[in-house]
C-alpha atoms as one frame of an Amber mdcrd trajectory, in Angstrom:
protein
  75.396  89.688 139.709  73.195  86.804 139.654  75.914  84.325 140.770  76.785
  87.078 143.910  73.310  86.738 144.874  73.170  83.096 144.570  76.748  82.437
 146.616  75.466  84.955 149.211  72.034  82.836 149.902  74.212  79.911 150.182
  76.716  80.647 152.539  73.937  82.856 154.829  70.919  80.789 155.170  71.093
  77.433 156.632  68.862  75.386 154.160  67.790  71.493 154.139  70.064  69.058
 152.336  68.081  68.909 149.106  68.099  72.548 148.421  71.636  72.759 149.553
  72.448  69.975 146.154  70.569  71.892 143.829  72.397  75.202 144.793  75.603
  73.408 144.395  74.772  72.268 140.835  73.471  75.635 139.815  77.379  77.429
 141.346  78.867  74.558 139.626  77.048  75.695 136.163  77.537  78.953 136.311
  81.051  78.470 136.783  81.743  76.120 133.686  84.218  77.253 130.918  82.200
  79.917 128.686  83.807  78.769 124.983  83.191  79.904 121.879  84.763  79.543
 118.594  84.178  81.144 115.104  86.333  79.655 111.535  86.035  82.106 108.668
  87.616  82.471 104.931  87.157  86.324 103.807  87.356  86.229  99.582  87.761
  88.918  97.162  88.189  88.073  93.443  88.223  90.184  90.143  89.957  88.805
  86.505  89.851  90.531  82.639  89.734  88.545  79.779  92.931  89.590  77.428
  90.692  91.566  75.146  89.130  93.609  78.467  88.610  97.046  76.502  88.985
  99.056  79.262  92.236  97.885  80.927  92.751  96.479  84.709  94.003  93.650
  85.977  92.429  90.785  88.182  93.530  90.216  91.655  92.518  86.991  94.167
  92.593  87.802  97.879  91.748  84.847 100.392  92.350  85.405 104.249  91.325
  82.389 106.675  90.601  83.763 110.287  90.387  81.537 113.776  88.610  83.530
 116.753  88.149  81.567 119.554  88.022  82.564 123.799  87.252  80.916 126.633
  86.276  82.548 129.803  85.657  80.897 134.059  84.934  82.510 137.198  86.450
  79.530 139.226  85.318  81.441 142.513  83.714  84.349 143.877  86.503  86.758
 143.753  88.559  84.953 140.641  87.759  85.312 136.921  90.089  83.996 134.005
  89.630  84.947 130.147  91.526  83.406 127.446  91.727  84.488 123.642  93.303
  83.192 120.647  93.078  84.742 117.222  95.196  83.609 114.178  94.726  84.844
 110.915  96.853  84.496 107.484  96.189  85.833 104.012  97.499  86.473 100.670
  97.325  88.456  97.281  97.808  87.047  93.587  97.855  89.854  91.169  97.218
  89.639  87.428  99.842  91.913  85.649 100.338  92.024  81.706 103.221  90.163
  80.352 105.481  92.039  78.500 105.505  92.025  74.982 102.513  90.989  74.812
  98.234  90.902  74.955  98.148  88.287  77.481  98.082  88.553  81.514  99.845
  86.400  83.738  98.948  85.569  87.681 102.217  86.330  89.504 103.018  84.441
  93.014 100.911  85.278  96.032 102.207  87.696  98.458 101.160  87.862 102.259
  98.640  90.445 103.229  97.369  89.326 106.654  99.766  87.467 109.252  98.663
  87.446 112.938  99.196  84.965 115.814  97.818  86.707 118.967  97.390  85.022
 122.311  96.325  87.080 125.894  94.851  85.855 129.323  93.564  88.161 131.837
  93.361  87.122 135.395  90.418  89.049 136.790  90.237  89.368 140.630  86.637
  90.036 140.959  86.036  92.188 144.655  82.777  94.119 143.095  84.336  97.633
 143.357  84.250 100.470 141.476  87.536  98.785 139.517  89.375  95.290 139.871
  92.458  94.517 139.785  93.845  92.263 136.934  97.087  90.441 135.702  97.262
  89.946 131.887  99.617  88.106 129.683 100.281  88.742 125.989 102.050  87.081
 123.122 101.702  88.664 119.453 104.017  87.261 116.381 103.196  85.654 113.048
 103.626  82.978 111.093 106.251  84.423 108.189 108.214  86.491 108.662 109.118
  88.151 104.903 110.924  91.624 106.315 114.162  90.152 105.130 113.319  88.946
 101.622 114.516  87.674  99.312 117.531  86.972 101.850 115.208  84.817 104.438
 111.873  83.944 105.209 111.652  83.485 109.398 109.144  81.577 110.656 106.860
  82.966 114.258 109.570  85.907 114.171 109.492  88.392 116.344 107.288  86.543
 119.383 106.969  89.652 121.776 105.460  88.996 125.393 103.745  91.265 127.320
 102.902  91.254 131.347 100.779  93.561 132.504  98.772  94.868 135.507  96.598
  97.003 137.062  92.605  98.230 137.177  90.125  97.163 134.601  86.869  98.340
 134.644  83.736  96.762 133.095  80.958  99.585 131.780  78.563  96.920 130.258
  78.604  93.316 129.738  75.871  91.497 128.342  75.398  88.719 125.632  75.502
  91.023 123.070  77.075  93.848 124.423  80.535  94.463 125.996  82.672  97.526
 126.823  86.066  96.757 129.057  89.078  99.248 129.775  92.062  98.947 131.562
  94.953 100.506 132.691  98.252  99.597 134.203 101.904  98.710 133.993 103.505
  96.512 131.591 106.495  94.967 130.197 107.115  93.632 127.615 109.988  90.859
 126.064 110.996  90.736 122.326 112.903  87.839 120.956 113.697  88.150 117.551
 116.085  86.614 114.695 118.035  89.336 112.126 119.192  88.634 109.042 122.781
  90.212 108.792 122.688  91.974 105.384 126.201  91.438 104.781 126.607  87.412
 105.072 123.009  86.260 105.180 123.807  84.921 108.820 120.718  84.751 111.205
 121.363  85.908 114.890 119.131  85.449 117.541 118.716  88.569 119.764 116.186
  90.102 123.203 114.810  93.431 124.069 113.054  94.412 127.238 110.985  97.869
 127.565 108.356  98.664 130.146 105.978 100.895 130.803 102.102 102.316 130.707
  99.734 100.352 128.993  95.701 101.840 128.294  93.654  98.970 126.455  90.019
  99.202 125.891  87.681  96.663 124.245  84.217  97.057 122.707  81.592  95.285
 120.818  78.209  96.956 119.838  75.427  96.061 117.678  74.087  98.405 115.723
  70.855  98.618 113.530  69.153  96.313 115.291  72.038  93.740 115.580  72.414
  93.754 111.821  75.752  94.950 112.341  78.329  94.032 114.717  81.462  96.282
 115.705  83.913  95.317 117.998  86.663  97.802 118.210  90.276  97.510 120.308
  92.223 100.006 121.387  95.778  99.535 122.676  98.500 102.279 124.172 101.395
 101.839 125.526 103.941 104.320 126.706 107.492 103.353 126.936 109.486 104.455
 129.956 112.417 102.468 129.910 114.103 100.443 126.932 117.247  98.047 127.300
 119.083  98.849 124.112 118.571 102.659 124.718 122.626 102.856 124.837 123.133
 100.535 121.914 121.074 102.980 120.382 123.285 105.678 121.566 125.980 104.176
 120.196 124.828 103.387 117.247 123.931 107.058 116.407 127.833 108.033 117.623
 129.277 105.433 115.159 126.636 106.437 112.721 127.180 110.623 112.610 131.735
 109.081 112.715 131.523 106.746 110.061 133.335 103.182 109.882 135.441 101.019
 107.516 132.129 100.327 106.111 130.029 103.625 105.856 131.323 107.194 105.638
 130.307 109.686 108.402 126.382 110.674 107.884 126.897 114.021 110.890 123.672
 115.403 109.530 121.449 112.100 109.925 118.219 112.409 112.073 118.238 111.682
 115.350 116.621 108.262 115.948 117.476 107.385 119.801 114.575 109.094 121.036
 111.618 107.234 118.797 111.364 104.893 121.054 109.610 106.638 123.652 106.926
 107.635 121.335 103.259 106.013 122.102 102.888 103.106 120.600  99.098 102.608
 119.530  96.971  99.739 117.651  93.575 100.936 117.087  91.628  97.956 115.189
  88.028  98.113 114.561  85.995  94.863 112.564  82.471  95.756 111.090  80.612
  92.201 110.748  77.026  91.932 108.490  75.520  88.779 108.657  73.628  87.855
 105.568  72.589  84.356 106.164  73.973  81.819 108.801  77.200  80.946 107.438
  77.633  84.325 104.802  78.780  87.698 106.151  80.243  90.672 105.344  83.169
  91.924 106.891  85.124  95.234 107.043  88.298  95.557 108.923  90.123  98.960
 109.899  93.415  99.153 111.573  95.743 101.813 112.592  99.151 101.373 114.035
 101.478 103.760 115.002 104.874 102.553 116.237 107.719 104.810 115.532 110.432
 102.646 116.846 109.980  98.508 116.679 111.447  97.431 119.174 111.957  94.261
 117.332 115.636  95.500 115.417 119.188  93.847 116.275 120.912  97.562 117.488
 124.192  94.960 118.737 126.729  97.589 118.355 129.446  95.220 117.865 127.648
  94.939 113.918 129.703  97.526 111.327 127.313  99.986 109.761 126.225  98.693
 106.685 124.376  95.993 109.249 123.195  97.980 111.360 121.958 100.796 109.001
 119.752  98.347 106.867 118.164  96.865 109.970 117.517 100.041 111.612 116.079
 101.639 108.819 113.671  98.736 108.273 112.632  99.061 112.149 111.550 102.965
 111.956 108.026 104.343 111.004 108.200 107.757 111.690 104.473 107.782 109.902
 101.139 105.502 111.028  99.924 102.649 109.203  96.970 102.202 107.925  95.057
  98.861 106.484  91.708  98.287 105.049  89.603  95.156 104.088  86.396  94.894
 102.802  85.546  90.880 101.975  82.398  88.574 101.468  83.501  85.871 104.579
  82.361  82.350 104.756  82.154  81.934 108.533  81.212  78.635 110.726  81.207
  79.031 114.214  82.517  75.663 115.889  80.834  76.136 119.457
């Protein structure tokens, strides 16, 4: 609002030439790159002595988080928001060797993984709703679906382009509520693992469709707690390996050289037309400066991933193993609740 007002005294009063200079310099300011940029380690430890009377066993959870946007209204009508978040964590559990009294710390395993990239392109005209372009890329460092065959590194990397309306309910310094809705599509490329030779094969998948995504973040108790909450639909209406589906469900309820006939397994060619939906939410105490407390909520529901090699040219015990792997007929859920050593670079 305040840079509207500014550009409209500019351009419709004629002024003298040293308050035109200092008008310049303030548009010129208010249009620099916004930045910011937070670092942060979440920890959770526990361990028993061998003796520990009442049982258990110790567990060590680290997860190192990157947050960083940057945001520029390069005119009047024009506004462009970047943000990057990567995040990676694992688990070492204590488990009891057998045979024994002692406990033994078994290798780590990956609990958080998360490379996520998006611009928005923000054509500001002041109405009621704008209209925006977005771009999206989501994938993650390991990928461990196919152990102990492979470990895939940034596999899948899906892309998403979107756009549509977005509409801004509040937006202050603390405060921000954003939603938008529009069209989408969206680009998979992925490597499988063929579960017969251990081969990788590089394969795409397109699907398009309706996309709702609204963002949030709201102090609460007198800023002592942050939320920021993100909500993300999108509703399939096309998918390009629909009929390599289709034929992989004929070949599946026939049978092969590989497989006998399965004529009473579930349908599966329709899942992929089911809403898919990320609903994240992040509640952030701060303690002191640099100590905070963090819990993180997510629920994902995506019944089909479109991320699966359906080539129908692969015999069924390939394609079986790499379907199955690709369906979640139920949501997920995920929970974290860690102390978090967080610096906040600028």
């Amino acid at each position: 609002m305040r840079l509207t007002m500014a550009l409209a005294c500019v351009f419709s009063t004629i002024l003298t030439a040293s308050a035109q200079a200092q008008s310049a310099d303030s548009v010129a300011a208010s249009r620099a790159w916004k930045r910011s940029a937070i670092v942060s380690v979440d920890v959770t430890q526990s361990s028993f002595s061998n003796n520990w009377a009442s049982g258990g066993n110790g567990s060590f959870v680290w997860i190192a988080n990157l947050a960083t946007s940057a945001e520029k209204q390069f005119s009047n009508s024009f506004d462009l928001q970047n943000r990057l978040e990567l995040a990676f964590g694992q688990t070492a559990q204590q488990v009891q060797v057998p045979g024994t009294n002692s406990r033994m710390w078994q290798s780590p395993d990956k609990t958080t993984d998360r490379i996520m990239f998006e611009s928005t392109g923000r054509f500001t005209t002041g109405g009621w709703a704008e209209p925006y372009a977005g771009l999206r890329l989501d994938t993650q460092f390991r990928d461990e679906s196919y152990a102990p065959i492979a470990v895939l590194d940034f596999n899948p990397v899906k892309l998403k382009e979107s756009g549509g309306l977005i509409r801004t309910f509040v937006k202050t310094p603390d405060r921000e509520a954003v939603s938008r809705l529009g069209i989408g599509v969206r680009q998979t490329f992925g490597r499988s693992v063929n579960a017969v030779t251990f081969q990788q094969e590089k394969f795409t998948s397109t699907d398009g469709g309706i996309e709702w995504q609204t963002n949030v973040t709201q102090p609460m108790f007198d800023k002592k707690l942050i939320y920021k909450g993100e909500l993300l639909l999108f509703q399939a209406l096309f998918y390009s390996q629909a009929d390599a589906l289709d034929q992989y469900e004929a070949k599946l309820h026939a049978g092969d050289a590989t497989e006998p006939a399965q004529p009473g397994a579930e349908d599966i060619t329709h899942f992929w037309r089911a809403v898919d939906i990320n609903f994240q939410n992040t509640f952030t105490s701060q303690i002191t400066k640099y100590l905070s407390v963090n819990l993180f909520a997510q629920w994902v529901y995506d019944k089909f991933d479109n991320a699966a090699n359906v080539n129908p040219a692969h015999s069924l015990d390939v394609l079986i193993p790499e379907v199955n792997k690709n369906v979640r007929k139920a949501g997920q859920f995920k929970e974290t609740l860690a102390l978090s050593l967080k610096y906040t670079l600028f």
